[in-house]
C-alpha positions in Angstrom: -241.1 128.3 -92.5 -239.7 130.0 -89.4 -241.2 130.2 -86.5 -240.9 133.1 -84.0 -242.4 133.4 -79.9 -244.8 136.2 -78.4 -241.2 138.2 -78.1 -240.4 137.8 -81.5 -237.4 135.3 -81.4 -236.5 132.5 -83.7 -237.9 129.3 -82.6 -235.5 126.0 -83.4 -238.0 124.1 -85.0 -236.3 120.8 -84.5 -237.9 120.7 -81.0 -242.0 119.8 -81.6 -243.8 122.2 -79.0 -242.6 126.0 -79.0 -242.3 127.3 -75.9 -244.6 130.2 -75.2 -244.4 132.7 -71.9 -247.7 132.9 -70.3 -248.5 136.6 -69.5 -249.6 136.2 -66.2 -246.5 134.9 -65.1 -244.0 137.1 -62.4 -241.3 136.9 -64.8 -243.3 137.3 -68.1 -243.9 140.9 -70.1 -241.9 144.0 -69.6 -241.2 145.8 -66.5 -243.8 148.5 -67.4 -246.5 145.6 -67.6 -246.3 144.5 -64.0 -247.6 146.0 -60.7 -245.0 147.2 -58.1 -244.8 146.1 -55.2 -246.1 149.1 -52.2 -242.8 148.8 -50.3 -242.8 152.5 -48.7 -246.9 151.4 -47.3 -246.0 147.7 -46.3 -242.9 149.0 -44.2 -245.1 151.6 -42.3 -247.5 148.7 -41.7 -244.9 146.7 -40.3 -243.6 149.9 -38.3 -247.5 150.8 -36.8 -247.7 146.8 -35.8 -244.7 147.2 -34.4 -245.7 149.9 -32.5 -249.3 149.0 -31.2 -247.4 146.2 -29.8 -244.8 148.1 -27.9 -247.9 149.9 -26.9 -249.7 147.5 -25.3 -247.1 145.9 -23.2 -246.6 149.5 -22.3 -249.7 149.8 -21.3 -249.9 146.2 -19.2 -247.0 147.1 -17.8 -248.2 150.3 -16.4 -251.4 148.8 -15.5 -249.8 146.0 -13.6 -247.7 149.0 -11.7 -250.8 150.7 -11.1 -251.7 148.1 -9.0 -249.4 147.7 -7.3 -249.2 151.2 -6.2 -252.8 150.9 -4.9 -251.6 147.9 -2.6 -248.9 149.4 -1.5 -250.5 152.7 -0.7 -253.2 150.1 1.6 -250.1 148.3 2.9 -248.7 152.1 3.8 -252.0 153.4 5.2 -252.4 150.3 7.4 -248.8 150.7 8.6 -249.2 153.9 9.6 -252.4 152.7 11.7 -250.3 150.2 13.4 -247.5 152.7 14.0 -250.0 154.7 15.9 -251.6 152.0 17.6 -247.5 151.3 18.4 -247.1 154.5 19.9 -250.2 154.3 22.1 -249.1 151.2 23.3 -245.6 152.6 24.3 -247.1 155.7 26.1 -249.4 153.2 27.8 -246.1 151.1 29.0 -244.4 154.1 30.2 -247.3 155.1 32.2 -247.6 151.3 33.7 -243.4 151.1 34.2 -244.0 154.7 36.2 -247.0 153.2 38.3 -244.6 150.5 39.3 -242.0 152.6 40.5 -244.4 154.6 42.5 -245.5 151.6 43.7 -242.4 149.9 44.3 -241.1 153.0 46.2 -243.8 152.7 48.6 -243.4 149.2 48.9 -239.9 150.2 50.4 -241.0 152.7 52.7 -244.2 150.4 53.6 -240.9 147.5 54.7 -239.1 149.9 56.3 -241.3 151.2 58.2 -242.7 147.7 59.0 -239.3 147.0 60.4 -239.2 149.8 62.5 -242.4 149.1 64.0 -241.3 145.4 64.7 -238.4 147.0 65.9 -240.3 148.9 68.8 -242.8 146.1 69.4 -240.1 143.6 70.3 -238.2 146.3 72.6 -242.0 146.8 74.7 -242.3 143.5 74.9 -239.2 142.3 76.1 -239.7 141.5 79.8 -237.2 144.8 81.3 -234.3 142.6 83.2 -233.4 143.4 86.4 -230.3 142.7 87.5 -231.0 139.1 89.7 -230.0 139.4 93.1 -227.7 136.6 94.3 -228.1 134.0 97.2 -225.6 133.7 98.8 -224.0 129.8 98.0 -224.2 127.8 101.2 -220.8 126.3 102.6 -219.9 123.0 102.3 -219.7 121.4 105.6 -217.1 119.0 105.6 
């Protein structure tokens, strides 16, 4: 007697086990029988991962820049403290380098008029010469 499969096809019946499909197999039953696979919902899945993780470096990045705005705007604020304390200091050396030329002008006139005085002091005391009155030299007696 002939023997046929789950698909209806002859069996050889030399061979001693028929082989049989199991239903639950991928490639078993008709095309109608199995599930599809949700390719359109898996794709957008991949796409939103994708996407949350572009979103978060995004985010760490702009975190990270946030900070360092906020240390540079401390670094900007303290060099504008120092540029005024700068500026202070400059004023303050203007005003010194104008005290030492005030003083260093009188210095000058306080020397020169120094000298002058020495000047005058060493003509009053300067014994007033007279002009010497000569002896006559005795001759030589020979």
């Amino acid at each position: 007697m002939p023997v046929f499969d789950e698909n209806g096809k002859l069996i050889k019946t030399d061979e001693e086990l028929p082989e049989l499909k199991d239903p639950d197999d991928a490639g078993g039953g008709s095309m109608a029988s199995r599930k599809k696979f949700p390719v359109v919902p898996a794709v957008l899945g991949i796409v939103a991962i994708a996407l949350a993780i572009v979103a978060i470096a995004f985010f760490m990045k702009a975190s990270a820049l946030e900070n360092e705005v906020a240390s540079l705007q401390k670094v900007k604020t303290q060099l504008a403290a120092a540029d005024i304390r700068l500026q202070d200091a400059l004023k303050e050396t203007e005003k010194v380098k104008t005290e030492l030329a005030r003083v260093k002008g009188d210095l000058v006139t306080a020397k020169a008029k120094n000298e002058a005085l020495a000047e005058q002091v060493a003509k009053m005391k300067a014994p007033v010469k007279k002009p010497a009155v000569k002896k006559p030299v005795p001759a030589k007696k020979p």
